[in-house]
N, C-alpha and C positions, 0 to 999 in steps of 0.2 A: 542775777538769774536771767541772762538775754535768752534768746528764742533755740538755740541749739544746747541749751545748758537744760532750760526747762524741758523738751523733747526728751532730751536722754532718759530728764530724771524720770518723767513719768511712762516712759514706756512701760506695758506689762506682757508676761510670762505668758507665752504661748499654750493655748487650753485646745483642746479638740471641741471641734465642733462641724458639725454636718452641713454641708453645703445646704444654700436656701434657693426655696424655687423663685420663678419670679412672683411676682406680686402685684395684685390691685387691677384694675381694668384701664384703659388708656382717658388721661386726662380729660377732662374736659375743659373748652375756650380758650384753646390753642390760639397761639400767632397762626395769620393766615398762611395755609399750606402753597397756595400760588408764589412765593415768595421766591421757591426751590426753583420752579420751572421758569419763571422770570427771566434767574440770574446763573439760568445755565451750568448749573448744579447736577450733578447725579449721583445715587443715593450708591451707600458702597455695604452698609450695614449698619445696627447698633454694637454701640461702644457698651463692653463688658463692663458693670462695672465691679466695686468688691464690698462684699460686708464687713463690719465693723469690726470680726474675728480674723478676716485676711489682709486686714491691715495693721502693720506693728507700732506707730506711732503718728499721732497728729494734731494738730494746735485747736481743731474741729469741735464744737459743741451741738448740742440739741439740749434745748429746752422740756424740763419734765419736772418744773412747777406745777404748785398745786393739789399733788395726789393727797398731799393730809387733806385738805376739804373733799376730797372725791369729786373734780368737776369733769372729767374723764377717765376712761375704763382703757387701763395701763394695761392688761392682759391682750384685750384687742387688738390696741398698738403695738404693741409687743414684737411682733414676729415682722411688721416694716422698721421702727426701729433699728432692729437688729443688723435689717440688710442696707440702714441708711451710708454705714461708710463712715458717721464720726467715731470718735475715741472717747468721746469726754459727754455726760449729762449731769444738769444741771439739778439739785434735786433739793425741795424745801422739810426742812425737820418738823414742823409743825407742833408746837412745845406742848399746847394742846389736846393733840393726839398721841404723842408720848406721857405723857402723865394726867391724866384723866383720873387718877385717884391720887391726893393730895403724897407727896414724898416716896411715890412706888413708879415705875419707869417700867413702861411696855414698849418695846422697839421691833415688836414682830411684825407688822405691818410696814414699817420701813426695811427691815429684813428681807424683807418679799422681794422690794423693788431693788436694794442693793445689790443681791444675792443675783437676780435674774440679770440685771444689767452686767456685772461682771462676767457671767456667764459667757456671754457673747460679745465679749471684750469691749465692752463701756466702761470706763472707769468715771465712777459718779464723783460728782464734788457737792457738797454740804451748800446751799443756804442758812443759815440758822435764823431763827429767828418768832416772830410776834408773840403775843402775850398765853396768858393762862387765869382762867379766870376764878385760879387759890390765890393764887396774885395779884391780879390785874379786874378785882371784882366788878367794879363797873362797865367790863367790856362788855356791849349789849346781848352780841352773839356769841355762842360758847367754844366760837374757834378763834377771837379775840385777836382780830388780825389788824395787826399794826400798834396794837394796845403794847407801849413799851416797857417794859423793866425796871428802870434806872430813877423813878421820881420816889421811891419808896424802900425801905432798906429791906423790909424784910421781901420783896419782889426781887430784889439784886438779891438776896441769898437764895432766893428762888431759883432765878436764873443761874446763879454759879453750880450751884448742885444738878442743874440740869444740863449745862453744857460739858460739865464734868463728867459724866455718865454717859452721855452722848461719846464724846472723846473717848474715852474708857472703852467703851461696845464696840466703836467701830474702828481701832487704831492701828488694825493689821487689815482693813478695807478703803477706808477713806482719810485720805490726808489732807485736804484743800476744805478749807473750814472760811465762808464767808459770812458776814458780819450784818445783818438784816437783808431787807430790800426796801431801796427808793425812800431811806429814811429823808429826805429833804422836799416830801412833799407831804401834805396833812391827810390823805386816807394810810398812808403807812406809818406815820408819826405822829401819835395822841394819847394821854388825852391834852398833850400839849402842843404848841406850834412848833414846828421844825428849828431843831437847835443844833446847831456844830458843835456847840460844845459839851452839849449832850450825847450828842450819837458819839463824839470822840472818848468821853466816856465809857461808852456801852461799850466800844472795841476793845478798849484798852481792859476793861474786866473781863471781857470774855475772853483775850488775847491771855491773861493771866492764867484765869481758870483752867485753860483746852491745856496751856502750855505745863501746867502743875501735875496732868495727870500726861499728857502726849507730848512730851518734846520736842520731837520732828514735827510736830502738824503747819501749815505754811496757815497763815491766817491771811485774808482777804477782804481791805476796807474798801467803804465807796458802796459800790452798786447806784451810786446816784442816778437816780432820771434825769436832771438838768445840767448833767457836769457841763456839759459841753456850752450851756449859754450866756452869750456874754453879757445879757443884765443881769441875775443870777447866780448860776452855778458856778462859776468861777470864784466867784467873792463868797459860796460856802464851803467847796473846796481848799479855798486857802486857809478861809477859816479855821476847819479841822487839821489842818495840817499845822499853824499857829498854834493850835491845843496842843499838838506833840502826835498825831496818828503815825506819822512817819514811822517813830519807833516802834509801832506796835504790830506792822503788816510788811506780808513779803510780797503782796501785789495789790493794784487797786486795780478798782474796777467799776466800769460805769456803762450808761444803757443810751442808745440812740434809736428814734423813730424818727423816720422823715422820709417822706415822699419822694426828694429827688439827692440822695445824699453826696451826691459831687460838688466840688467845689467847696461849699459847706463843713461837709466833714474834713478836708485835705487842712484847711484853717486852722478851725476849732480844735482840733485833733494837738495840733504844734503847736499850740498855744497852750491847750491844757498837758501837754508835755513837759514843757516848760516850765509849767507853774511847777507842776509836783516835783518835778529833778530840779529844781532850785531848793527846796527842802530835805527830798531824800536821791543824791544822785543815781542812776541808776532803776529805780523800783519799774518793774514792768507793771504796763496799762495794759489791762485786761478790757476787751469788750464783750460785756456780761451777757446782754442782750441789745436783742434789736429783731425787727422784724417787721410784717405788712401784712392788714386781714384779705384774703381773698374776698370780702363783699362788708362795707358799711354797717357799723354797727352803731345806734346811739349810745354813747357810754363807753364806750370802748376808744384807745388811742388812735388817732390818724382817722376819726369817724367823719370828717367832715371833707375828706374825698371819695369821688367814686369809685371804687375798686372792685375788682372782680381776678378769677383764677387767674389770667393770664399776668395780668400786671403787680401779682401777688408774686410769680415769676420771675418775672421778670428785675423786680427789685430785690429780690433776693440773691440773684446769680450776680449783680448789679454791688450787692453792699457784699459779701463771700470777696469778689477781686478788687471789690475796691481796699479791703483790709488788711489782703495779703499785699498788694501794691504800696500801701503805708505800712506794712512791715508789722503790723499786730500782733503780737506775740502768742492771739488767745480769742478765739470769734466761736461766738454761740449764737444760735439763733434761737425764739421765742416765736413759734412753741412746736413740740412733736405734735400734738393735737389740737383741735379744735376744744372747747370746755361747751360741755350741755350746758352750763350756767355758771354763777361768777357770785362767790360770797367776796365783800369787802366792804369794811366796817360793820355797819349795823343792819348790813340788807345781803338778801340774798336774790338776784338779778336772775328770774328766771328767761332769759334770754339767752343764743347760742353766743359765742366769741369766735370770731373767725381767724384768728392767726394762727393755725396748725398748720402744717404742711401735708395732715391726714383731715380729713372731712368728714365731720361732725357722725351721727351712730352707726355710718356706715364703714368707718375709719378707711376711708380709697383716697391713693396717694394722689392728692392735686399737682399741677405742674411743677409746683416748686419745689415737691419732693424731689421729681425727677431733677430739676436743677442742682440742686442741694448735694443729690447724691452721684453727680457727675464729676462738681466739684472735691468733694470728698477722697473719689478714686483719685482723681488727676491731680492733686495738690495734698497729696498725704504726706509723713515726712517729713522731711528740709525742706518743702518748694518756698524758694521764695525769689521774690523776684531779681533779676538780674540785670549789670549791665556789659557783658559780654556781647548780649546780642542790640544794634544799635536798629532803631523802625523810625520809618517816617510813610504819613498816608500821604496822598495829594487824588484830590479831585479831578475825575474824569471829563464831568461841565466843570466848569466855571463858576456857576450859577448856586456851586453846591460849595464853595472854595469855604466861607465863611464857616458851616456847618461840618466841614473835613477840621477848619481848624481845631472845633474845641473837640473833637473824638479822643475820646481815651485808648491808648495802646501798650499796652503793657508786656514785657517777657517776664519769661518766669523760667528757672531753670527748679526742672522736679525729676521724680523717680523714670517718668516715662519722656525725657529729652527735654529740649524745650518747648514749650509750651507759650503761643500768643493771645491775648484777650483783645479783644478790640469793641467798642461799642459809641456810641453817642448817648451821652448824660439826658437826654431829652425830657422833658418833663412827661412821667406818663402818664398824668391826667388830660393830655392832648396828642392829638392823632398823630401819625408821625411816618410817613412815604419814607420806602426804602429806598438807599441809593447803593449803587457798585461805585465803588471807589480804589484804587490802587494802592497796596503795600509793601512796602520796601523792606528788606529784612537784611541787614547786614549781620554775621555769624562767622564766627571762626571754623577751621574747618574740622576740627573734634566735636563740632556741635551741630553741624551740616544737615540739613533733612534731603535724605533723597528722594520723596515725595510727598509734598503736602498734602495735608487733606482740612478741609472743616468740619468741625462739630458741633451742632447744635445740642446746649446742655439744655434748655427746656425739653426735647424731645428723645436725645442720645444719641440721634442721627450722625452717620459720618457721609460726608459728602467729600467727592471728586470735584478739585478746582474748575472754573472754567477754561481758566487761563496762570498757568504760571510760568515764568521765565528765570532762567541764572544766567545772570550777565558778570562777571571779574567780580565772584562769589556774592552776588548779592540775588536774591531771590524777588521778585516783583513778581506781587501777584494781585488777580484782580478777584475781589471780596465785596461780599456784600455787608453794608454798613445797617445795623438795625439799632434798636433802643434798648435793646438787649446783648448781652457779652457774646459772641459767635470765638468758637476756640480754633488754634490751627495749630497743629502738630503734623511729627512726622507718621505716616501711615504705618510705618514699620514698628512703629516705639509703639505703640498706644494699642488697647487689645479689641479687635473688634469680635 
């Protein structure tokens, strides 16, 4: 199932649905606006973009974990959502809130959210997953999360009949059925320590069970939080795969946080490739999630930087091209909202979470929506990147030579031409001076822009070059280099 195979399969059936207006009030803690009139920029319009019913197909997620504990109000969200531009959400069954009276199965509640996401052409994918506490009786709190199945038999008959009925309800709705979350760390993995050979277990029954009553359903291991590390998740990853996982899933799939993820992920990434197509050749690696709180939370992942809206942005548009660049078959980001609060294990953290890309009871799109949802229009589709078109930067000082070297520059060939990213990995917990810098664009000439423009996706801005040139078809143009992705297209392709 490579990335043009999976595309196809999952496109859906064109549904009417009424254009949406725009949405939410203008971000707040924008990158500084001086930047524009600096670098001799001028502004030409906002870029169109499209909601997630004018789009036919894309590799695009959002995250909409959670609604079985209720730690956000999904009706609120609802209507940005819809105009976010992805295809796909992410959505947890909550075993819990499905049977709530011992051997009887209520799914109107998740009905809600299926029924409405489809509506507006999201096609939701299944986590399955934590305990129940007819099951799982010593789970403290009665949404028994992380409390697993597998250490008790009449809990695994528990669970078979409830993934079974699950599959059943939903199997002319959802077909992408994933296999817990972040079993390889102990708030999602108890009342035991984290076990490969347990979790490889728990797949392989659920893999049976969905498969007994849904045929077609694609089942989905992993979700690891540490896949990527190499003291680690490497050595649990192989593990499961040593157990036999391979035969039981038609994708894996694993989650990365990290502040500056270049270089980092480009490794990690080929390496845990590697690993898994040494076992099962072929299985595409899914990136389940990932994401950045716009503001410090204790408790919360990546809490021990300082973050704020902007750079919640910024890393976002940042990890979106860096995926499509390493060819990802499958990129969700975590989360559509902010959560008023955070049950996990035995506590309920009445404190906000800041990883939504809406904020917190006022649900207004922070900048990373807008980035999020630039990306979305502009890279729907096949985009993926190309090497038709050949770039190279070089520095205008000297001084800056170093700093041009490690910039990232990537083409993309997609719906609306080609498309270039260009940024500097910089770390954005430190300050970071813009520079103009020169780029080089060599393009064959069925792929020619006859006028460049810039885009900024934090803001949707399309700006007029300062400077561009075609010298014996090669396009040099002078561009401003930031710590965020700046897009260049042709004016003519792209909708403003």
């Amino acid at each position: 199932m490579n990335r043009r195979t999976f595309l196809k399969a999952a496109s859906l059936a064109a549904m009417p649905w009424p254009a949406l207006r725009a949405l939410g009030t203008e971000p707040a803690n924008m990158p500084p606006t001086n930047w524009i009139s600096e670098n001799g920029l001028t502004r030409l319009g906002t870029l169109k973009t499209k909601s997630s019913r004018q789009i036919t197909q894309s590799r695009f997620s959002i995250g909409c974990e959670c609604l079985d504990r209720k730690m956000w109000n999904f009706d609120k969200a609802y209507p940005h959502i819809a105009a976010l531009g992805a295809k796909w959400a992410r959505v947890q069954t909550g075993w819990s809130q499905c049977e709530k009276v011992k051997g009887k199965y209520d799914f109107a509640w998740l009905d809600a959210i299926v029924d409405k996401l489809l509506a507006v052409g999201i096609q939701p994918w299944f986590n399955v997953g934590y305990g129940n506490r007819h099951y799982t009786p010593d789970a403290p709190h009665e949404t028994a999360v992380g409390w697993t199945p597998v250490y008790d038999q009449a809990a695994r008959t528990g669970w078979e009949n409830f993934v079974k009925a699950l599959a059943r309800h939903y199997q002319l709705r959802v077909a992408y059925y994933e296999v817990w979350n972040e079993p390889d760390i102990r708030p999602f993995w108890t009342p035991h320590e984290p076990s490969p050979e347990m979790y490889t277990d728990l797949v392989a029954l659920t893999s049976r069970a969905i498969h007994s009553v849904f045929p077609k359903a694609r089942i989905i291991g992993g979700a690891i939080s540490d896949a990527l590390s190499q003291q680690r998740g490497f050595s649990y990853v192989e593990r499961c795969f040593e157990h036999g996982m391979g035969q039981h899933i038609d994708a894996f799939s694993y989650h990365l946080y990290h502040p500056t993820p270049e270089g980092y992920y480009d490794r990690q990434l080929a390496t845990l490739r590697a690993l898994v197509h040494r076992y099962r050749p072929g299985l595409p690696l899914w990136q389940g999630e990932s994401g950045a709180p716009s503001m410090a939370q204790k408790g919360q992942a990546l809490d021990n930087y300082e973050w704020d809206e902007s750079k919640q942005a910024k890393n976002a548009a940042r990890r979106f091209l860096l995926d499509l660049a390493l060819d990802t078959p499958f990129i969700s980001w975590f989360h559509a909202s902010d959560f008023m609060f955070y049950i996990i294990k035995n506590e309920i953290v009445n404190k906000q979470y800041y990883f939504g890309l809406l904020g917190g009871g006022e649900y207004r799109p922070k900048p990373a929506y807008s980035a999020v949802q630039t990306i979305c229009t502009l890279f729907a589709g096949d985009a993926h990147r190309t090497d038709e078109v050949n770039l190279r930067l070089s520095a205008r000082d000297k001084a800056d030579s170093a700093l041009v070297a490690d910039a990232r520059a990537y083409a993309f060939a997609t719906g609306y031409g080609t498309v270039i990213a260009c940024w500097q990995p910089h770390n954005l917990m430190e300050p970071f001076t813009l520079r103009r810098i020169l780029l080089a664009a060599w393009m064959p000439q069925t792929l020619a822009w006859k006028e460049p423009v810039l885009i900024d996706p934090l803001t949707q801005t399309v700006y007029a070059l300062a400077r561009c040139e075609t010298k014996g078809g090669v396009k040099q143009m002078d561009v401003p280099l930031t710590d965020w992705p700046l897009l260049l297209a042709d004016r003519n392709a792209i909708p403003i």
